[in-house]
C-alpha positions as CSV (number, residue, x, y, z in Angstrom):
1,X,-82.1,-14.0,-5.1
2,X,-79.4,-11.4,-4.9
3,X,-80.1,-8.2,-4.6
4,X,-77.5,-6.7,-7.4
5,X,-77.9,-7.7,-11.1
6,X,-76.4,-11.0,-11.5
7,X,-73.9,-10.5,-14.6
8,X,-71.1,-12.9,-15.8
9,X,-67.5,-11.6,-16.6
10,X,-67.4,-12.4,-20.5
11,X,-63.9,-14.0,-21.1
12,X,-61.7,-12.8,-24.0
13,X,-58.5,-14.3,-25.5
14,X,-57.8,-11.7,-27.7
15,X,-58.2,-8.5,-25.7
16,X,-59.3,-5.4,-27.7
17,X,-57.3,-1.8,-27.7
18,X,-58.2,1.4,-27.4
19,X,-59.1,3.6,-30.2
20,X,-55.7,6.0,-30.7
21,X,-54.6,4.3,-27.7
22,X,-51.8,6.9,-25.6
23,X,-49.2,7.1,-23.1
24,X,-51.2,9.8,-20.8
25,X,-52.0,8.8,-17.5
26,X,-55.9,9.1,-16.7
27,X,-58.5,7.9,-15.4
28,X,-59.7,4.3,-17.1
29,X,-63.1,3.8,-15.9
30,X,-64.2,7.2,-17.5
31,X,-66.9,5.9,-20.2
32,X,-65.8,2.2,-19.6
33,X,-68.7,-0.9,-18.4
34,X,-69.4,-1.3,-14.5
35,X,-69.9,-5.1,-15.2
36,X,-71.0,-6.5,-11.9
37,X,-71.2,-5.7,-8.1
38,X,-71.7,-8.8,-5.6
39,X,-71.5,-9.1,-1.8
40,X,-70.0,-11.9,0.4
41,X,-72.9,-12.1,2.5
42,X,-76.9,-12.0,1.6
43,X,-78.7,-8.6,1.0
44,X,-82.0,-8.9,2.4
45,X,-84.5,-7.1,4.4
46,X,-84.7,-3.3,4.4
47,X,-81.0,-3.1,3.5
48,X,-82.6,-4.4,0.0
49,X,-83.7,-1.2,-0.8
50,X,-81.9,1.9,-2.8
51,X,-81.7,4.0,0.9
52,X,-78.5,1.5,1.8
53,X,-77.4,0.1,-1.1
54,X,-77.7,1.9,-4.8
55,X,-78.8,-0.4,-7.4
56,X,-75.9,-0.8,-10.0
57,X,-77.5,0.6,-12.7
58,X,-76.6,4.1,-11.4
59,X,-73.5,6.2,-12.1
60,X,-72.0,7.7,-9.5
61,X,-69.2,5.4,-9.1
62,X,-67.9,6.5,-12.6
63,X,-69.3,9.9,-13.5
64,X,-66.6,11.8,-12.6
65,X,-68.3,13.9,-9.5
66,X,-67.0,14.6,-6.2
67,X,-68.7,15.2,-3.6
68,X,-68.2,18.3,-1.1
69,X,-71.4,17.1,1.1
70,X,-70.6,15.4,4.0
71,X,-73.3,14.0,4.9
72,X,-74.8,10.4,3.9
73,X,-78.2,11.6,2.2
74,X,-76.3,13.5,-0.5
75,X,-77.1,11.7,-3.9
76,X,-73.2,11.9,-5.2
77,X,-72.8,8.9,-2.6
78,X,-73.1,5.4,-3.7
79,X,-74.4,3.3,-1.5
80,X,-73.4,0.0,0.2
81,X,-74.7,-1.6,3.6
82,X,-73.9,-4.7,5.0
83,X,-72.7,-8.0,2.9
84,X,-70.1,-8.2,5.2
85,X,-68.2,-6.7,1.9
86,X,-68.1,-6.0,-2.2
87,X,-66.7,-6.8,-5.0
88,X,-66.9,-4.4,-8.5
89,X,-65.9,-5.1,-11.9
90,X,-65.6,-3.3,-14.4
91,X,-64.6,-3.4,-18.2
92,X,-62.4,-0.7,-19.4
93,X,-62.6,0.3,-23.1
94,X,-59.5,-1.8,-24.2
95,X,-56.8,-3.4,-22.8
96,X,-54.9,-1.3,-20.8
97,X,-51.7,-1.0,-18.4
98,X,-53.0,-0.2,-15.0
99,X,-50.6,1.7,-12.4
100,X,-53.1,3.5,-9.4
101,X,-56.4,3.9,-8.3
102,X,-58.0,6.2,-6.3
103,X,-61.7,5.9,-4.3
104,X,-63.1,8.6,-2.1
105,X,-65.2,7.6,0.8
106,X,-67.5,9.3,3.3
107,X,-66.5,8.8,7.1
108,X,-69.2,10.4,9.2
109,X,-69.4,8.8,12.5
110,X,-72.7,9.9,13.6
111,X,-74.6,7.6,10.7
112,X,-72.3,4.6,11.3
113,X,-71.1,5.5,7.5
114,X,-67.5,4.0,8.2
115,X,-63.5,3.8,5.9
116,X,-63.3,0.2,4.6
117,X,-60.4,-1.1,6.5
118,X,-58.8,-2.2,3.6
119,X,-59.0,-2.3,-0.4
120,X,-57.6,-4.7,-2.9
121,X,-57.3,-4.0,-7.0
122,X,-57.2,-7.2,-9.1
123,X,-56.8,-7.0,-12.3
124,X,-57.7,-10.0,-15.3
125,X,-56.6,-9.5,-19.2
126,X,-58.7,-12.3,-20.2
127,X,-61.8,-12.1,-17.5
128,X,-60.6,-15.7,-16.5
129,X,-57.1,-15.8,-14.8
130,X,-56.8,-13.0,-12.2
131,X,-54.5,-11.4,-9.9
132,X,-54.4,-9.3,-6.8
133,X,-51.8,-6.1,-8.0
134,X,-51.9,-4.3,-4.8
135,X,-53.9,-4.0,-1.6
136,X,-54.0,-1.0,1.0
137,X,-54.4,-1.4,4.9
138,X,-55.5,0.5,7.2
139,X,-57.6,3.0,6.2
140,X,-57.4,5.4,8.8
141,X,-58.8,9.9,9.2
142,X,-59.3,11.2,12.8
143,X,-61.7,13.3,11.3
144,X,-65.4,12.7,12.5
145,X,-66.8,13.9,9.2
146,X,-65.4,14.0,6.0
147,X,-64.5,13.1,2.7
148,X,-61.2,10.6,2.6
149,X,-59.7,9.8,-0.7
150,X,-57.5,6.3,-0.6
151,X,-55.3,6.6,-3.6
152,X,-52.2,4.8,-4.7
153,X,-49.1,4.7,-7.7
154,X,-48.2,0.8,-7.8
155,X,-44.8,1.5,-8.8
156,X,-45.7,-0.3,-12.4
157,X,-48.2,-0.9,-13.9
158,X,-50.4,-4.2,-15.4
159,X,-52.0,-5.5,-18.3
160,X,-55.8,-5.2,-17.8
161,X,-58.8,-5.4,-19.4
162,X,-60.8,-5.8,-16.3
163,X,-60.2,-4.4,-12.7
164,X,-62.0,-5.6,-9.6
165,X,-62.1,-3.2,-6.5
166,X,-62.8,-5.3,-3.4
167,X,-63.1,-3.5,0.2
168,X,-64.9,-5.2,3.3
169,X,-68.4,-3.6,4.1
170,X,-69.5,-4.2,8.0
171,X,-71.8,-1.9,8.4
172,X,-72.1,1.2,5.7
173,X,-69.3,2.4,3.4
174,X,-70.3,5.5,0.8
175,X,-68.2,5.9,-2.1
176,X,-68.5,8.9,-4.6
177,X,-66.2,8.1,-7.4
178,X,-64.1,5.2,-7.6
179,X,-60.8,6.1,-10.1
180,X,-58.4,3.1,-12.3
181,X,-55.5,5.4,-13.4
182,X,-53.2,4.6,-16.5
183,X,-52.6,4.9,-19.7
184,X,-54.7,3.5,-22.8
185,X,-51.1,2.4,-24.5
186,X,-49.6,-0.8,-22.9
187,X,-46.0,-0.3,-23.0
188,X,-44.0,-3.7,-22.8
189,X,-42.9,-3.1,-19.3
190,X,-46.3,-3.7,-18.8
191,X,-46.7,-6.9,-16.1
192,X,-48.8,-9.6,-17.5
193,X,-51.3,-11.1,-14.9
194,X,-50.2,-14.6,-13.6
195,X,-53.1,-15.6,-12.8
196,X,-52.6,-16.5,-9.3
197,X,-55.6,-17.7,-6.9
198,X,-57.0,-14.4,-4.9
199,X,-57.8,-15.1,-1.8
200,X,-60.4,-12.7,0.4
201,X,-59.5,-13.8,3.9
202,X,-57.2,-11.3,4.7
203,X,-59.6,-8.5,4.1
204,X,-62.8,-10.2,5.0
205,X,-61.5,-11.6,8.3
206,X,-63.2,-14.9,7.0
207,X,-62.1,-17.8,9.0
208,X,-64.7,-20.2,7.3
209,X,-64.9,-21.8,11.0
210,X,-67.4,-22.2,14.1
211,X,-65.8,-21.1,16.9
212,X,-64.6,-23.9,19.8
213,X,-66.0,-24.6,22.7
214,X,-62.7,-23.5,25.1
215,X,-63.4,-20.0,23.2
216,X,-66.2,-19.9,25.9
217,X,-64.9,-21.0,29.0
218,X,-66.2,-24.9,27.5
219,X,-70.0,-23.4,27.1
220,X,-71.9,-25.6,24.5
221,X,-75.3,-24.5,25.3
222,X,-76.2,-21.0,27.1
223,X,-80.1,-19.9,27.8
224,X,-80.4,-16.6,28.1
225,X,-82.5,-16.1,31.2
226,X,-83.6,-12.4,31.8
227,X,-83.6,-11.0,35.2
228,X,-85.6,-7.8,36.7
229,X,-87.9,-5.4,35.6
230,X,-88.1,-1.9,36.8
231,X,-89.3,-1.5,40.2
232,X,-92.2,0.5,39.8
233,X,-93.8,-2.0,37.4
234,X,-93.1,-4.9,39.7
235,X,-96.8,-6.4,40.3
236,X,-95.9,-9.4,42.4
237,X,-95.9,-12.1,40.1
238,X,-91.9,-12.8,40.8
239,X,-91.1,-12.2,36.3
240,X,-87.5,-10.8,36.8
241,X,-87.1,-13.5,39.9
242,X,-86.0,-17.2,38.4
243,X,-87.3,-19.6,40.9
244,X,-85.2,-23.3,41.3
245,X,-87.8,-25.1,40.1
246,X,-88.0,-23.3,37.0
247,X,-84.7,-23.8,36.3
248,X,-84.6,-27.5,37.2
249,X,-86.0,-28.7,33.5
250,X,-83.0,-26.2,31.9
251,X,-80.3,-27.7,33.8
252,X,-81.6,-31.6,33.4
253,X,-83.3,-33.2,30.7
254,X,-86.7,-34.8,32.3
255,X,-88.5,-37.7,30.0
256,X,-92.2,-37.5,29.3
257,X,-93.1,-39.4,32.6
258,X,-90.6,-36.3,34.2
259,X,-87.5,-38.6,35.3
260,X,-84.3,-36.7,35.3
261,X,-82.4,-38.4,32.6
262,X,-79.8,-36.6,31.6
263,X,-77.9,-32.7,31.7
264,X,-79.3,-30.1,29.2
265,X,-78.1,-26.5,29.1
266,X,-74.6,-26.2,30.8
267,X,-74.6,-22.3,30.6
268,X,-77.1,-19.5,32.1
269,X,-76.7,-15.8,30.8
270,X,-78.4,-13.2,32.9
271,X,-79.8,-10.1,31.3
272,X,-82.0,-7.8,32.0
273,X,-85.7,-7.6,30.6
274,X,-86.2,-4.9,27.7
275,X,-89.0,-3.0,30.3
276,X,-85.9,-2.4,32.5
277,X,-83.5,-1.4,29.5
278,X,-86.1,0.9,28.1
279,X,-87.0,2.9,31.7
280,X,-85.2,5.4,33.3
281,X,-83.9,2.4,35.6
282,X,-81.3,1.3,33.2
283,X,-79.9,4.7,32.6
284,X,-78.9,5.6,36.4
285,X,-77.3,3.9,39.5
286,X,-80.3,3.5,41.3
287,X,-81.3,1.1,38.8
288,X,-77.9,-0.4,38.3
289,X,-77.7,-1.0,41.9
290,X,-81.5,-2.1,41.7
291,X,-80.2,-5.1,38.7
292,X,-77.1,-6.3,40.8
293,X,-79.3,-6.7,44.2
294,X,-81.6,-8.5,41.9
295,X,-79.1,-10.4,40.5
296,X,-78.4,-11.9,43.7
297,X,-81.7,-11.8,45.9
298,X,-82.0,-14.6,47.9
299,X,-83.4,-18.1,47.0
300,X,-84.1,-16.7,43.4
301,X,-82.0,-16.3,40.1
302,X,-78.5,-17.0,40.8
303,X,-79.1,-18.5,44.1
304,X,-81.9,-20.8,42.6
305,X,-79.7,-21.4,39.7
306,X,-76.9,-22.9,42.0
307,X,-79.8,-24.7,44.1
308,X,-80.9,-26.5,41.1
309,X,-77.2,-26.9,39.7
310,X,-76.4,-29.0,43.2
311,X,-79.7,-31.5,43.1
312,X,-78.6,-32.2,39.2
313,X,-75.0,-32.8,40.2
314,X,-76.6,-35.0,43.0
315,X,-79.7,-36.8,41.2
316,X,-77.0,-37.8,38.1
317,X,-73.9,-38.9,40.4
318,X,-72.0,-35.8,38.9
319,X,-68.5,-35.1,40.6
320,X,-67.5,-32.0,40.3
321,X,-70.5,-30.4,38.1
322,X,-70.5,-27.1,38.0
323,X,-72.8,-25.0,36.2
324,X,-71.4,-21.9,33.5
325,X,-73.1,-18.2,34.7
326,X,-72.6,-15.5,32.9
327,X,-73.1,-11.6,33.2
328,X,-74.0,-8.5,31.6
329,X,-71.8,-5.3,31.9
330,X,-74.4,-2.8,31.3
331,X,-74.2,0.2,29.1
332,X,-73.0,3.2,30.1
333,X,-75.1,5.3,27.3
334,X,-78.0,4.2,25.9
335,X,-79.8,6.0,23.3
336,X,-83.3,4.8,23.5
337,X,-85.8,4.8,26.0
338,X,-86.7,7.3,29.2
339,X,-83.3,9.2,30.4
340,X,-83.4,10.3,34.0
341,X,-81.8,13.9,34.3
342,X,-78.4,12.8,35.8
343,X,-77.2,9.5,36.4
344,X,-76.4,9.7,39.9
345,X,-73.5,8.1,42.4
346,X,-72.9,4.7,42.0
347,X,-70.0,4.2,43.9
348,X,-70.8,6.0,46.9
349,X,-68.1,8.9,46.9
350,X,-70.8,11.9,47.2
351,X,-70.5,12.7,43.3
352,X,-72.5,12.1,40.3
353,X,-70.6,9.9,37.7
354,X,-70.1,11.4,34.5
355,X,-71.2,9.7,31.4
356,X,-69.7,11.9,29.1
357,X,-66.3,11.3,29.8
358,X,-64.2,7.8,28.8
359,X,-62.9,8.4,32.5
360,X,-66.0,8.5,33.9
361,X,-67.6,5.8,31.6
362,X,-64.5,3.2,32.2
363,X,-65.2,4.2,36.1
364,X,-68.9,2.8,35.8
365,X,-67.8,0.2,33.7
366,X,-65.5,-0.7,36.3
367,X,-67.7,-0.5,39.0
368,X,-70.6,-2.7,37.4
369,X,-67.9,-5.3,36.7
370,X,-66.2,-5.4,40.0
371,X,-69.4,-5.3,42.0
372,X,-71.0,-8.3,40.0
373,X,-68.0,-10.5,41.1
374,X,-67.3,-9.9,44.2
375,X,-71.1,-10.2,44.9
376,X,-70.7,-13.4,43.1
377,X,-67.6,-14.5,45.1
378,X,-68.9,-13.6,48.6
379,X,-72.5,-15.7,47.8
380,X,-69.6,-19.0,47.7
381,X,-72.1,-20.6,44.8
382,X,-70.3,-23.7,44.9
383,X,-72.1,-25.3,41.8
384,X,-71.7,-22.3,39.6
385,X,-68.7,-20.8,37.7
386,X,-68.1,-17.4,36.0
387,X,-65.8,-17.4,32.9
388,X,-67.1,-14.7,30.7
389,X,-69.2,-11.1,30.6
390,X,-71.8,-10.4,28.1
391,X,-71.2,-6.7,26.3
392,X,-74.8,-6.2,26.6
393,X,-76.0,-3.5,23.6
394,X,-76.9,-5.6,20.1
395,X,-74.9,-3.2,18.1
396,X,-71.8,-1.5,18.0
397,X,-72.3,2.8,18.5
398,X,-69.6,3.7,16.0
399,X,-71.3,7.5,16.1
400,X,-70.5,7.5,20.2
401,X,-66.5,7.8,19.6
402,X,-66.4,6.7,23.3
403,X,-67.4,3.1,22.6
404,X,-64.9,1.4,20.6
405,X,-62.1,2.6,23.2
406,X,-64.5,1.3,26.2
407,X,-65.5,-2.5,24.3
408,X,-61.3,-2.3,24.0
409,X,-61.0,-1.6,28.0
410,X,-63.6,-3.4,29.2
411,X,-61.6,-6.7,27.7
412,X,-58.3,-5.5,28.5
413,X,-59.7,-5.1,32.0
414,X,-61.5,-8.8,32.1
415,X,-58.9,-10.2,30.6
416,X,-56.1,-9.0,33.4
417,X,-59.6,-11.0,36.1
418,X,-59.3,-13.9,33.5
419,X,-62.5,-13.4,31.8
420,X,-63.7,-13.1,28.7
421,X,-65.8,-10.2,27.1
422,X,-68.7,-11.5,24.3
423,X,-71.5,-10.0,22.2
424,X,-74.7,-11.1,20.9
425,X,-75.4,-8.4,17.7
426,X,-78.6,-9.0,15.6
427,X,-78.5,-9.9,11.8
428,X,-75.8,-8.1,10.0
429,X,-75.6,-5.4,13.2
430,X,-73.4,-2.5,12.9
431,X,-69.7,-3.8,13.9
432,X,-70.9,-7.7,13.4
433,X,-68.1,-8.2,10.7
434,X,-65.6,-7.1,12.6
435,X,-66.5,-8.6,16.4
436,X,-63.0,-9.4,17.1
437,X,-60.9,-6.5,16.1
438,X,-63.4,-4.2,18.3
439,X,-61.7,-6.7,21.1
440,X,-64.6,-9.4,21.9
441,X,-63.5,-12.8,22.6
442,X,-67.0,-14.4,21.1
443,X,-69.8,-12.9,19.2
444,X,-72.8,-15.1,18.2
445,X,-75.1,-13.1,15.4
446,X,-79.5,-13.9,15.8
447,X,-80.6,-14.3,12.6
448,X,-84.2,-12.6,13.7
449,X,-85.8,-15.0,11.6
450,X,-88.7,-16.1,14.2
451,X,-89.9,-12.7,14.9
452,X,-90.7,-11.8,11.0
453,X,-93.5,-12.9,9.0
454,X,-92.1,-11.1,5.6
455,X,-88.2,-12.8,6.5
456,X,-87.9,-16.3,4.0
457,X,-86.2,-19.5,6.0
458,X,-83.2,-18.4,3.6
459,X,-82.1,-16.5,6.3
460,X,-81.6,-19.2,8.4
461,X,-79.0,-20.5,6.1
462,X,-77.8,-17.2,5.6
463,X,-76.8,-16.4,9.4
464,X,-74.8,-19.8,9.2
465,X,-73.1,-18.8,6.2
466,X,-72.5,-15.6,7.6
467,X,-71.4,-16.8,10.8
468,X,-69.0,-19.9,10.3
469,X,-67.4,-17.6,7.8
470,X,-66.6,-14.7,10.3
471,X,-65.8,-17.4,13.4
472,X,-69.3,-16.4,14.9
473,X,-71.7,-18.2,16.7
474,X,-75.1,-18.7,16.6
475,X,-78.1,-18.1,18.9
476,X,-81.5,-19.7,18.4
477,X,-84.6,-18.0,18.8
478,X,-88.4,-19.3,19.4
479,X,-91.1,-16.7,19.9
480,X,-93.8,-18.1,20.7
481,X,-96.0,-21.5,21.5
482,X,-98.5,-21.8,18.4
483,X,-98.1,-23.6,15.9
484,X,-96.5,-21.4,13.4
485,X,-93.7,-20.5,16.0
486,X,-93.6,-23.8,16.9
487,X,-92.5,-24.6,13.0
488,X,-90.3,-21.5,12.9
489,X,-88.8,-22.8,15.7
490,X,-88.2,-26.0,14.3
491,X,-86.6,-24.5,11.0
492,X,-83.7,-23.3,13.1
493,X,-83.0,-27.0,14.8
494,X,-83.2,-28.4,10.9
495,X,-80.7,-25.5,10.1
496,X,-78.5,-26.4,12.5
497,X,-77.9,-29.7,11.9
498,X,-77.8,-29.9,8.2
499,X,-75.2,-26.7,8.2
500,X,-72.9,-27.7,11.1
501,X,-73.9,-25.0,13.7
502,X,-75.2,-27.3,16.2
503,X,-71.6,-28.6,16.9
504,X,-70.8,-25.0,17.9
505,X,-71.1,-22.6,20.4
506,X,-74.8,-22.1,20.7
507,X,-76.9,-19.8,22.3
508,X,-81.0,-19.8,22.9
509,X,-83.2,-16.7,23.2
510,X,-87.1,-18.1,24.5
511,X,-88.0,-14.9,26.1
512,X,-88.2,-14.7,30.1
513,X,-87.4,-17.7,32.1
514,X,-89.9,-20.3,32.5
515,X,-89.9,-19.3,29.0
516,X,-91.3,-21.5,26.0
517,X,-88.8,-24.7,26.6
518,X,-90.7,-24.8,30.3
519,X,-94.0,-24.3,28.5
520,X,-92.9,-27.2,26.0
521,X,-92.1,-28.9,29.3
522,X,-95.0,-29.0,31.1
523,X,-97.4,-29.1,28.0
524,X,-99.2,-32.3,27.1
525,X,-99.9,-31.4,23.7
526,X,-96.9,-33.7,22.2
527,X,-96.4,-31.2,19.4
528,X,-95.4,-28.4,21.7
529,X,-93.4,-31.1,23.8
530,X,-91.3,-31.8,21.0
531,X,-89.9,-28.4,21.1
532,X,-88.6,-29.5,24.7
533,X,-87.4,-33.0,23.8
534,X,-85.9,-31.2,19.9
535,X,-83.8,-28.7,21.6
536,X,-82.7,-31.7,24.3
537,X,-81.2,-33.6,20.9
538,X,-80.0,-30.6,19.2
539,X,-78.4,-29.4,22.4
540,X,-76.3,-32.8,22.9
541,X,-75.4,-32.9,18.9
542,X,-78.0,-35.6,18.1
543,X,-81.2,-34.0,16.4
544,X,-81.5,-35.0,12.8
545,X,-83.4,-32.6,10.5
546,X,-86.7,-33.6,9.7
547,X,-85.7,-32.7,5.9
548,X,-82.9,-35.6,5.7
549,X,-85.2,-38.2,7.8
């Protein structure tokens, strides 16, 4: 169901005028018909609620008030949050010649409240035929809060009896008063419409295509497997240390009486646990040195990882198999968890780096990067290769006006190693529509479905939608081994083959390695082994879904 009242544009063929219709220019939409307002991508969830987006019965887009609060909780803003972007029609009062508009938006940083990057007026005389009369670019105000009014003069004006104001949405836009200016007397200068096709790509980035595999260094399949936990919470149990075996039924497909049959995932992100991201650990270079040794602690994680990638190679009579291992580039400030009260020397030059500065920032950046590789390098993991980094936050920090500049470094700076930078936002996270202009190579959007009693399968389809529309990829999530996970788990593999996202890039959260596709392994309960022998199929572009059997 969509959250906006569905409405139909009601064609005309004889347009109505204006009563005592003039040659002033004004404002149009003063006392005319908000018809409709629709998104490109689903509303759902909490953003499905008046806080981020205003129903469309209200008036602030048309009442004629400014505001001169900058700040996002002022009622003169009307709302809009995610959608990926908007449409709004309106009817004026009679057919018109249109020649400007203005719109005034909020920018404050700190609430992620953000300038649409561009804006596009179409106008329609009939409500059938329309045409795009002008579009703006680059929407653009240094400052950090404030109230920016886009406004242009065409140049000439248009015969209109509707106008549709379209602007791209990624995370949340606030708009006060949206103007039409013209006069109510169509003079017959006036450009008729022509009716040409509109077409939203340009301003909705929408490719309307999965991403290829060479996009990712040739990854079809990538597990993320999470590595360490914060030291004092280690117990002894190894989580945070992969083992070879465990890895064994990731890298090969085993059959029920556990002969290696086949490969299975070709591509191994490490990450580290939420416990580490959350302690002090992840927020000082004890701890980042702490990850990197644990990265690469012997006969465990990447060590077992090449281990098990050289007796697959060997078992299956594989030349020259080589296993995809990715990274993390860790943060360099996180807002959430415990914060230590400096950060510390990572580098070892006496001097505690400074995570306020883009300097200082770009330095640790730097320093995680470089230290990662050349630890990688000098361990000579002949079965492994490293193409690509993994940005590792879920969301983009547009209220930190340090990060876009440091995403934008950071794959500058992997490009010039020839690497590639990617990201892995949750549903409709905040930068997810425009993953590519921040400067990553890949993003791949979770649609969060299995972790959410209250979240309809809809979503499922929705994150494909959402995804092969803005050349995203899509990760796969299973969270836990009863029954009803087990189903929700199966909904995705169904999803995936009936939309086309299987024959993408495609990446798998299962929680810490073993993780549930080892549990599904090693169970003899055949309805928990199916999730195994399912994600085997779907991973190799051969699962049917049980709804077309």
């Amino acid at each position: 169901m969509s959250y906006y009242t569905k409405r139909e544009v009601t064609p005309v063929t004889n347009p109505p005028a204006w009563e005592n219709p003039d040659n002033t220019v004004r404002n149009l939409l003063i006392g005319s018909e908000l018809v409709s307002i629709s998104s490109v991508a689903p509303i759902d969830g909490e953003t499905a609620t008046p806080r981020y987006n205003t129903p469309d019965t209200e008036p602030q887009l048309t009442d004629g008030v400014i505001s001169d609060v900058y700040d996002f909780n002022d009622p003169r803003w009307f709302r809009f949050t995610r959608g990926t972007g908007r449409a709004v029609v309106f009817r004026l009062g009679g057919l018109s010649a249109v020649s400007g508009f203005r719109i005034g938006f909020l920018k404050q940083d700190s609430a992620a409240v953000r300038l649409p990057r561009g804006v596009d007026i179409c106008c329609s005389e009939n409500g059938t035929d329309w045409q795009r009369v002008y579009k703006c670019r680059d929407i653009y105000s240094d400052e950090y809060e404030a109230r920016v009014c886009v406004g242009r003069e065409f140049g000439f004006s248009c015969r209109a009896l509707y106008v549709m104001v379209e602007f791209d949405v990624i995370q949340h836009v606030w708009v006060d008063e949206i103007e039409i200016l013209g006069t109510t007397a169509v003079p017959d200068t006036a450009r008729k419409v022509e009716g040409e096709c509109l077409d939203k790509d340009e301003l909705m980035r929408i490719v309307n295509a999965y991403p290829k595999f060479d996009d990712l260094c040739g990854i079809h399949n990538l597990l993320l497997a999470y590595n360490c936990i914060p030291r004092d919470k280690r117990t002894g149990d190894g989580r945070g240390e992969i083992t070879y075996e465990e890895f064994l039924p990731h890298l090969a497909y085993y059959d029920k009486l556990g002969v290696m049959r086949d490969t299975f995932f070709d591509g191994f992100l490490f990450l580290p646990y939420s416990v580490f991201t959350y302690s002090k650990y992840y927020k000082c270079a004890e701890g980042w040195h702490d990850y990197i040794d644990n990265l690469f602690v012997p006969d465990r994680n990447v060590d077992a990882l090449n281990r098990a990638a050289a007796t697959v190679g060997s078992a299956l009579s594989l030349r020259d198999y080589k296993v995809n291992v990715c990274f993390s580039v860790l943060h360099t400030k996180v807002r959430y968890g415990d914060h230590p009260d400096k950060f510390g020397d990572l580098d070892g030059d006496g001097a505690d780096e400074d995570m306020e500065s883009f300097e200082g920032r770009k330095k640790a950046i730097k320093w995680c990067i470089d230290e990662t590789l050349s630890r990688f390098e000098a361990g000579n993991y002949e079965n492994l290769t490293c193409g690509a980094l993994y940005w590792f936050e879920e969301d983009v920090a547009y209220g930190d006006k340090l990060e876009l500049p440091l995403i934008q470094w950071t794959a500058d700076y992997l490009h010039s190693l020839g690497k590639k930078l990617f990201w892995i936002p949750y549903y409709q996270a905040s930068g997810y529509g425009e993953w590519k202009d921040v400067g990553f190579d890949v993003a791949c959007m979770q649609p969060n479905f299995a972790f959410r009693d209250g979240i309809p399968v809809q979503r499922l389809y929705d994150n494909a939608d959402i995804t092969k529309r803005l050349g995203m990829c899509y990760e796969l999530e299973i969270g836990g081994s009863d029954p009803v996970n087990v189903e929700r788990y199966m909904k995705y593999l169904d999803c995936g083959a009936e939309t086309g996202f299987m024959h993408t890039i495609k990446m798998y959260y299962q929680g810490g390695v073993p993780g549930e596709f080892h549990k599904a392994f090693v169970s003899s309960d055949p309805e928990l082994r199916k999730v195994y022998d399912s994600t085997y199929l779907f991973a190799k572009e051969k699962y049917v879904s049980r709804n077309t059997k």
